[in-house]
C-alpha positions in Angstrom: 0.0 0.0 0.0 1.3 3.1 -0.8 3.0 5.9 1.6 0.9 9.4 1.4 2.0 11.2 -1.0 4.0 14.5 1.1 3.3 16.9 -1.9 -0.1 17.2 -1.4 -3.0 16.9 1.3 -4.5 13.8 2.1 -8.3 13.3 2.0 -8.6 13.2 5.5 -10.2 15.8 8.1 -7.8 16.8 10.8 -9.8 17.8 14.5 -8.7 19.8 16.5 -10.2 19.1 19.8 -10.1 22.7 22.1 -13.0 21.9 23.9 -11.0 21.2 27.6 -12.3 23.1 31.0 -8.3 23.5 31.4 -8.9 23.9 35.1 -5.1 23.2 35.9 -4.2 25.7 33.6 -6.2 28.3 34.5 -7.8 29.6 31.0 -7.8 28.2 27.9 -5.1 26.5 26.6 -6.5 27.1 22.8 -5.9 31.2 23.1 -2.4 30.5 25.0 0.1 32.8 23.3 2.3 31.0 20.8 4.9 32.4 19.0 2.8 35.0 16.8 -0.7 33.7 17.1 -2.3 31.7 20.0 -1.6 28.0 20.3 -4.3 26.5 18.5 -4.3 29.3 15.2 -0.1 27.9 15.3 -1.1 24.2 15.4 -3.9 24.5 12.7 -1.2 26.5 10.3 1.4 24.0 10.8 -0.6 20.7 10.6 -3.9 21.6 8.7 -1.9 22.2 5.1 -1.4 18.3 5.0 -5.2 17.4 5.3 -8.6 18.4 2.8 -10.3 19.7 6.0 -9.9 21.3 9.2 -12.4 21.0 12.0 -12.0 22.3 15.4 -14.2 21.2 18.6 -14.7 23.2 21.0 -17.7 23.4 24.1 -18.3 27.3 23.0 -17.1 29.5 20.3 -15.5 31.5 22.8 -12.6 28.8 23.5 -11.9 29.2 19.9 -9.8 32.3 18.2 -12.3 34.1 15.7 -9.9 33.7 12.9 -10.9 29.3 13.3 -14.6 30.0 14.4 -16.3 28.8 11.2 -14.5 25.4 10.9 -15.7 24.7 14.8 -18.0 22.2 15.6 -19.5 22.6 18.9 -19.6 19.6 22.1 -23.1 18.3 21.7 -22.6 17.2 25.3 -19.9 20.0 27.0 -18.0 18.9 30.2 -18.1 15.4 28.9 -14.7 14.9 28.0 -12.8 15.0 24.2 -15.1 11.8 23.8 -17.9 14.2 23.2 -15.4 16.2 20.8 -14.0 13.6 19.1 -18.0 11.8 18.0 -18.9 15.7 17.5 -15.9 15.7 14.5 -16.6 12.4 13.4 -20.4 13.3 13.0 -18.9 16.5 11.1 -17.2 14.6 9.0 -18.6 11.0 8.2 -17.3 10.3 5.0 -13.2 10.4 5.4 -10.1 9.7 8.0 -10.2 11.8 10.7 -6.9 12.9 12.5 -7.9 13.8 16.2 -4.8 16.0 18.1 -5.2 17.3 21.1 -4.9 21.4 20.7 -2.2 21.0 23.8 0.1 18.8 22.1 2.7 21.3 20.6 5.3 18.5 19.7 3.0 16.8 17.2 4.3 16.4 13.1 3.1 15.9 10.2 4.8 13.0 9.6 3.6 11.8 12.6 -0.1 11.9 12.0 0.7 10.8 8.0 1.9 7.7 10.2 -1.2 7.1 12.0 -3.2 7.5 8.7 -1.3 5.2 6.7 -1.8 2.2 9.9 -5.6 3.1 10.0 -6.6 1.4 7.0 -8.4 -1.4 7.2 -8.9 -1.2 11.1 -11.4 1.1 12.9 -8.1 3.5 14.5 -4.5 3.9 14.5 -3.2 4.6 18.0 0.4 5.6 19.7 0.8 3.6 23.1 3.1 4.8 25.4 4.0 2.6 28.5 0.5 0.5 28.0 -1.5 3.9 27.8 -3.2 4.8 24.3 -3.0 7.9 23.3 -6.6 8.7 21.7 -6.8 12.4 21.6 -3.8 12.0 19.0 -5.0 9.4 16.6 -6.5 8.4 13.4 -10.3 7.6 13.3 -11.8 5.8 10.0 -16.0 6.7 9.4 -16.1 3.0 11.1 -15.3 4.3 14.6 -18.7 6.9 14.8 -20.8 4.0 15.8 -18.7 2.6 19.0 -17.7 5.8 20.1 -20.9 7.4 20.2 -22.6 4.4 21.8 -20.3 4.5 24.3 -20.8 8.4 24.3 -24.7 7.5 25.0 -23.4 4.9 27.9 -21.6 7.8 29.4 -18.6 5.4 29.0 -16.5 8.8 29.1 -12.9 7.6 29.7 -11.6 7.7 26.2 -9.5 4.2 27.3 -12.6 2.6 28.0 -14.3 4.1 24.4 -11.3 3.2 22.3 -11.4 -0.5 23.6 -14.6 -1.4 21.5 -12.4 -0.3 18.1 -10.2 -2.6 16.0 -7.0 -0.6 16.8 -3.9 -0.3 15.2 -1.2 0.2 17.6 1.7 2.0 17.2 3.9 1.6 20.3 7.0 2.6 18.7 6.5 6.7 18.8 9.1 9.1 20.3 7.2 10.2 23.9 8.5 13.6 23.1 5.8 14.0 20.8 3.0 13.7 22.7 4.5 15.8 25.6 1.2 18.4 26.7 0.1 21.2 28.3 -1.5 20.9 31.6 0.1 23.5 34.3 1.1 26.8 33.6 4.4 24.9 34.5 4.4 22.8 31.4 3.6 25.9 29.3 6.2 27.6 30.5 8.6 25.0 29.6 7.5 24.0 26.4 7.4 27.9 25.3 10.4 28.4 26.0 11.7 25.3 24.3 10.4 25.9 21.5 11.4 29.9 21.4 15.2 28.9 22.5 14.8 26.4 19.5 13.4 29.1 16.8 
Protein backbone atom coordinates (compact mmCIF):
# COMPACT_ATOMS: atom_id res chain seq x y z
CA UNK A 1 0.00 0.00 0.00
CA UNK A 2 1.26 3.14 -0.78
CA UNK A 3 3.00 5.90 1.59
CA UNK A 4 0.89 9.41 1.43
CA UNK A 5 2.05 11.20 -0.95
CA UNK A 6 3.96 14.49 1.07
CA UNK A 7 3.34 16.89 -1.89
CA UNK A 8 -0.09 17.23 -1.39
CA UNK A 9 -2.99 16.91 1.27
CA UNK A 10 -4.51 13.82 2.09
CA UNK A 11 -8.27 13.28 1.95
CA UNK A 12 -8.60 13.20 5.47
CA UNK A 13 -10.21 15.82 8.14
CA UNK A 14 -7.80 16.84 10.82
CA UNK A 15 -9.76 17.79 14.51
CA UNK A 16 -8.67 19.77 16.51
CA UNK A 17 -10.15 19.10 19.84
CA UNK A 18 -10.08 22.71 22.09
CA UNK A 19 -13.03 21.85 23.92
CA UNK A 20 -10.99 21.22 27.64
CA UNK A 21 -12.31 23.15 30.96
CA UNK A 22 -8.25 23.49 31.41
CA UNK A 23 -8.94 23.86 35.08
CA UNK A 24 -5.06 23.18 35.95
CA UNK A 25 -4.18 25.74 33.59
CA UNK A 26 -6.19 28.33 34.50
CA UNK A 27 -7.77 29.62 31.02
CA UNK A 28 -7.85 28.23 27.89
CA UNK A 29 -5.10 26.45 26.62
CA UNK A 30 -6.52 27.08 22.80
CA UNK A 31 -5.85 31.21 23.12
CA UNK A 32 -2.39 30.52 25.03
CA UNK A 33 0.07 32.81 23.33
CA UNK A 34 2.32 31.03 20.84
CA UNK A 35 4.88 32.44 18.97
CA UNK A 36 2.77 34.96 16.76
CA UNK A 37 -0.70 33.75 17.14
CA UNK A 38 -2.26 31.67 20.00
CA UNK A 39 -1.56 27.98 20.27
CA UNK A 40 -4.28 26.52 18.47
CA UNK A 41 -4.28 29.26 15.23
CA UNK A 42 -0.06 27.94 15.27
CA UNK A 43 -1.15 24.16 15.41
CA UNK A 44 -3.86 24.48 12.75
CA UNK A 45 -1.22 26.51 10.35
CA UNK A 46 1.38 23.97 10.81
CA UNK A 47 -0.65 20.70 10.62
CA UNK A 48 -3.88 21.62 8.73
CA UNK A 49 -1.92 22.18 5.11
CA UNK A 50 -1.36 18.26 4.99
CA UNK A 51 -5.19 17.40 5.30
CA UNK A 52 -8.64 18.39 2.85
CA UNK A 53 -10.28 19.72 5.96
CA UNK A 54 -9.94 21.26 9.21
CA UNK A 55 -12.38 21.03 11.99
CA UNK A 56 -12.02 22.33 15.43
CA UNK A 57 -14.15 21.19 18.61
CA UNK A 58 -14.65 23.19 20.97
CA UNK A 59 -17.67 23.44 24.10
CA UNK A 60 -18.31 27.31 23.03
CA UNK A 61 -17.12 29.53 20.26
CA UNK A 62 -15.49 31.55 22.83
CA UNK A 63 -12.59 28.84 23.54
CA UNK A 64 -11.90 29.24 19.92
CA UNK A 65 -9.84 32.32 18.25
CA UNK A 66 -12.33 34.07 15.66
CA UNK A 67 -9.89 33.67 12.88
CA UNK A 68 -10.93 29.30 13.33
CA UNK A 69 -14.62 30.02 14.36
CA UNK A 70 -16.27 28.84 11.21
CA UNK A 71 -14.55 25.41 10.93
CA UNK A 72 -15.69 24.71 14.80
CA UNK A 73 -18.03 22.21 15.58
CA UNK A 74 -19.52 22.56 18.89
CA UNK A 75 -19.58 19.63 22.05
CA UNK A 76 -23.13 18.26 21.66
CA UNK A 77 -22.56 17.21 25.33
CA UNK A 78 -19.90 20.01 26.96
CA UNK A 79 -18.03 18.94 30.16
CA UNK A 80 -18.06 15.36 28.93
CA UNK A 81 -14.74 14.93 27.99
CA UNK A 82 -12.79 14.95 24.23
CA UNK A 83 -15.12 11.77 23.83
CA UNK A 84 -17.91 14.21 23.17
CA UNK A 85 -15.40 16.15 20.77
CA UNK A 86 -13.98 13.56 19.14
CA UNK A 87 -18.00 11.81 17.96
CA UNK A 88 -18.86 15.70 17.48
CA UNK A 89 -15.87 15.69 14.52
CA UNK A 90 -16.57 12.36 13.38
CA UNK A 91 -20.45 13.29 13.03
CA UNK A 92 -18.93 16.46 11.07
CA UNK A 93 -17.19 14.59 8.97
CA UNK A 94 -18.55 10.95 8.20
CA UNK A 95 -17.26 10.31 4.98
CA UNK A 96 -13.16 10.37 5.43
CA UNK A 97 -10.12 9.73 8.02
CA UNK A 98 -10.18 11.83 10.71
CA UNK A 99 -6.92 12.92 12.47
CA UNK A 100 -7.94 13.80 16.23
CA UNK A 101 -4.80 15.97 18.05
CA UNK A 102 -5.20 17.33 21.15
CA UNK A 103 -4.93 21.42 20.74
CA UNK A 104 -2.23 21.05 23.79
CA UNK A 105 0.11 18.78 22.11
CA UNK A 106 2.73 21.27 20.62
CA UNK A 107 5.26 18.46 19.67
CA UNK A 108 2.96 16.84 17.20
CA UNK A 109 4.25 16.45 13.13
CA UNK A 110 3.11 15.93 10.19
CA UNK A 111 4.80 13.02 9.64
CA UNK A 112 3.55 11.83 12.55
CA UNK A 113 -0.06 11.95 12.04
CA UNK A 114 0.67 10.80 8.01
CA UNK A 115 1.90 7.71 10.19
CA UNK A 116 -1.22 7.14 11.96
CA UNK A 117 -3.25 7.54 8.75
CA UNK A 118 -1.31 5.18 6.73
CA UNK A 119 -1.78 2.16 9.86
CA UNK A 120 -5.61 3.06 9.98
CA UNK A 121 -6.61 1.44 7.03
CA UNK A 122 -8.39 -1.44 7.25
CA UNK A 123 -8.94 -1.25 11.08
CA UNK A 124 -11.45 1.11 12.94
CA UNK A 125 -8.06 3.52 14.47
CA UNK A 126 -4.53 3.94 14.51
CA UNK A 127 -3.21 4.64 17.99
CA UNK A 128 0.44 5.58 19.72
CA UNK A 129 0.76 3.58 23.12
CA UNK A 130 3.12 4.76 25.37
CA UNK A 131 4.03 2.58 28.48
CA UNK A 132 0.54 0.54 28.04
CA UNK A 133 -1.49 3.85 27.83
CA UNK A 134 -3.23 4.84 24.33
CA UNK A 135 -2.97 7.90 23.29
CA UNK A 136 -6.56 8.68 21.73
CA UNK A 137 -6.82 12.40 21.62
CA UNK A 138 -3.80 12.00 18.97
CA UNK A 139 -4.99 9.38 16.57
CA UNK A 140 -6.53 8.39 13.42
CA UNK A 141 -10.30 7.57 13.35
CA UNK A 142 -11.79 5.75 10.00
CA UNK A 143 -16.02 6.67 9.36
CA UNK A 144 -16.06 3.01 11.15
CA UNK A 145 -15.27 4.30 14.56
CA UNK A 146 -18.67 6.90 14.81
CA UNK A 147 -20.75 4.00 15.84
CA UNK A 148 -18.75 2.55 18.99
CA UNK A 149 -17.72 5.80 20.14
CA UNK A 150 -20.92 7.39 20.18
CA UNK A 151 -22.59 4.36 21.78
CA UNK A 152 -20.26 4.46 24.32
CA UNK A 153 -20.80 8.41 24.32
CA UNK A 154 -24.71 7.52 25.04
CA UNK A 155 -23.37 4.92 27.88
CA UNK A 156 -21.57 7.79 29.36
CA UNK A 157 -18.62 5.39 28.97
CA UNK A 158 -16.52 8.79 29.07
CA UNK A 159 -12.87 7.58 29.65
CA UNK A 160 -11.57 7.71 26.17
CA UNK A 161 -9.49 4.22 27.26
CA UNK A 162 -12.55 2.64 27.97
CA UNK A 163 -14.28 4.11 24.37
CA UNK A 164 -11.26 3.18 22.34
CA UNK A 165 -11.37 -0.52 23.59
CA UNK A 166 -14.56 -1.39 21.52
CA UNK A 167 -12.39 -0.34 18.15
CA UNK A 168 -10.21 -2.63 15.96
CA UNK A 169 -7.04 -0.57 16.77
CA UNK A 170 -3.90 -0.34 15.18
CA UNK A 171 -1.15 0.19 17.59
CA UNK A 172 1.68 2.01 17.25
CA UNK A 173 3.89 1.59 20.28
CA UNK A 174 7.00 2.58 18.67
CA UNK A 175 6.50 6.69 18.76
CA UNK A 176 9.07 9.08 20.34
CA UNK A 177 7.21 10.17 23.93
CA UNK A 178 8.51 13.62 23.05
CA UNK A 179 5.84 14.01 20.75
CA UNK A 180 3.04 13.66 22.75
CA UNK A 181 4.52 15.77 25.55
CA UNK A 182 1.21 18.35 26.72
CA UNK A 183 0.13 21.25 28.28
CA UNK A 184 -1.52 20.85 31.59
CA UNK A 185 0.07 23.55 34.30
CA UNK A 186 1.07 26.78 33.60
CA UNK A 187 4.37 24.90 34.49
CA UNK A 188 4.38 22.78 31.43
CA UNK A 189 3.56 25.92 29.29
CA UNK A 190 6.24 27.61 30.49
CA UNK A 191 8.62 24.97 29.61
CA UNK A 192 7.51 23.99 26.42
CA UNK A 193 7.38 27.91 25.31
CA UNK A 194 10.39 28.44 26.01
CA UNK A 195 11.70 25.29 24.33
CA UNK A 196 10.40 25.92 21.45
CA UNK A 197 11.36 29.91 21.38
CA UNK A 198 15.20 28.92 22.46
CA UNK A 199 14.83 26.37 19.48
CA UNK A 200 13.41 29.09 16.83
Amino acid sequence: MAEPDPGRPAAATLLLLAGGGSRRMGRPKALLPWQDSTLLEWLARRLAPGFTRLLISAAHPSQVPASLRPQTVIDPRPGEGPLAGLVAGLQAAPDQPLLAVACDMPNVTLALLSRLLHASRGWDAAMPRLAGQPQATCAAYQPAALGPLAAALQQRRLKLSDAVAGLSVNWLDDEEASLFENLNTPADYRRLFDAMHDGR
